[in-house]
N, C-alpha and C positions, 0 to 999 in steps of 0.2 A: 584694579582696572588695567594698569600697565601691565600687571604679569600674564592677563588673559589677552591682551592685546600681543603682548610676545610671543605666546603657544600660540597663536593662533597663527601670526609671521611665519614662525616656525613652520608647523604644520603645512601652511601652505605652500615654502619652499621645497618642501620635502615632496609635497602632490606633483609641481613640476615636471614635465619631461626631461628627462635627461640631455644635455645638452651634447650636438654632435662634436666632435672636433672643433676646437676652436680655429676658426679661420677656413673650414670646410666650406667649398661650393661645386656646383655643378654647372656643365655649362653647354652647350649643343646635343643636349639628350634627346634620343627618337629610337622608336621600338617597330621593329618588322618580321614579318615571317615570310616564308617562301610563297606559298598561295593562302587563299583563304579557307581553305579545307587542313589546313598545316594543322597538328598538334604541338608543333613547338612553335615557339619563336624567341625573340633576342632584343638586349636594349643594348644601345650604344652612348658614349658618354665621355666625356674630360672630365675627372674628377681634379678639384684645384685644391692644396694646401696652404692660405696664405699664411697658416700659422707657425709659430716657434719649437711646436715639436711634431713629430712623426705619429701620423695614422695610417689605422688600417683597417680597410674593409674588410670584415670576415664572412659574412651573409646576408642575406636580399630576402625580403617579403616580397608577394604580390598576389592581390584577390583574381589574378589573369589566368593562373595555374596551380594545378595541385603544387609543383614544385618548383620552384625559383630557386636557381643556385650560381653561383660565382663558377665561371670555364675559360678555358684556354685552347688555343690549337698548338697540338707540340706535333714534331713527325717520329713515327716508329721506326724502328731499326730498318724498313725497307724502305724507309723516305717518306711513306703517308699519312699525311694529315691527319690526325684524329680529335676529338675535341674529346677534352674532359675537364673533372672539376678542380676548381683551385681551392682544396678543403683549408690551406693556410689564408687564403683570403687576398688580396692587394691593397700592401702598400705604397702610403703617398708621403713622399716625403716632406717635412717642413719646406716652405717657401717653394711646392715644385706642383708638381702633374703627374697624374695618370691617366691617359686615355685608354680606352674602351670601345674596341673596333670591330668592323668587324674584320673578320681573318684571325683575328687577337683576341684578346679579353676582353668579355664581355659576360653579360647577366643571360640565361639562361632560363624559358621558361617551357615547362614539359609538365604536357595533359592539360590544354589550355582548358579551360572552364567555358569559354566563347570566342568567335572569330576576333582577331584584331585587326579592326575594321578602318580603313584609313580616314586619317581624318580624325578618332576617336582619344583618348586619353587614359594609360593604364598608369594607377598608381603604387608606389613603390616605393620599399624603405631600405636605406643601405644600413646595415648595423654593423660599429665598430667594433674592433677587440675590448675595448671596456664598458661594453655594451649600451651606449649611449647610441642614437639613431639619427638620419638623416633622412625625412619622406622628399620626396618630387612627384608630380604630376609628370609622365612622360606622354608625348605624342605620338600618335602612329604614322609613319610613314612608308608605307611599304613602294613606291618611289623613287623612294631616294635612290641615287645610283653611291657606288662604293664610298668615292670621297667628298663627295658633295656635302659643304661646310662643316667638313673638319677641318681644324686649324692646323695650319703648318710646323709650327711648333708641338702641337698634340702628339702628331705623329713622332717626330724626336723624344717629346718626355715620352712613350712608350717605351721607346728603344731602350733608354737611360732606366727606365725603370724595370726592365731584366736583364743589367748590368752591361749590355751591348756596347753602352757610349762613355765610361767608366774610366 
């Protein structure tokens, strides 16, 4: 009896989801696009480390788009803006922040599947380098103006976190 009671502990341990980063959280998340005929659009976010070692986002699910991906704006040798992907992912450091802006990093959604319709809710998984997962429900806001409830601090751990504040 005890030993089928153990496998069976077992067993159910092991069905678990894998757990995100310890100390992972999210916090002021909202997803918009430019109009409602848009094929892309974008999530916004502070990702928070409370914990004792170092994560890193390396990729995004979302049923919103064929393809959800982790991007950046870097500028080309003529100065312009271009966005692309961050195929290493974003790191959060133990006990810090990564925000998720726009102008900056952010999640990435190309060949939406349906409008994102304000008001609405797209869900969405960040997966870590050890492949453990983190879902949220984000909101649509397409509204929202640029900084409107970002945190002030947010904005700093961005900086800090592509060595700017170092």
């Amino acid at each position: 009896m005890f030993r089928t009671f153990s496998l069976a502990a077992v067993a159910a341990v092991a069905a678990m989801p894998a757990l995100a980063c310890d100390g992972f959280s999210v916090d002021d998340a909202f997803a918009r696009t430019s109009t409602m005929m848009s094929q892309s659009g974008a999530a916004f976010m502070v990702m928070h480390n409370a914990g004792s070692a170092d994560c890193r986002v390396v990729s995004a699910r979302s049923d919103i788009a064929e393809r959800t991906e982790l991007h950046t704006h870097i500028a080309d040798a003529n100065g312009v803006m271009r966005m692309v992907e961050v195929e290493e992912g974003f790191p959060v450091a133990a006990g810090g922040e990564h925000a998720l802006a726009r102008g900056g990093d952010h999640v990435m959604f190309m060949g939406l599947n349906r409008p994102m319709e304000q008001g609405s809710t797209i869900h969405l998984t960040l997966v870590f380098e050890d492949g453990s997962e983190y879902a949220l429900d984000v909101p649509v806001d397409n509204e929202r103006m640029p900084m409107q409830g970002m945190q002030q601090g947010a904005m700093q751990g961005q900086g800090m976190m592509h060595g700017q504040n170092n």
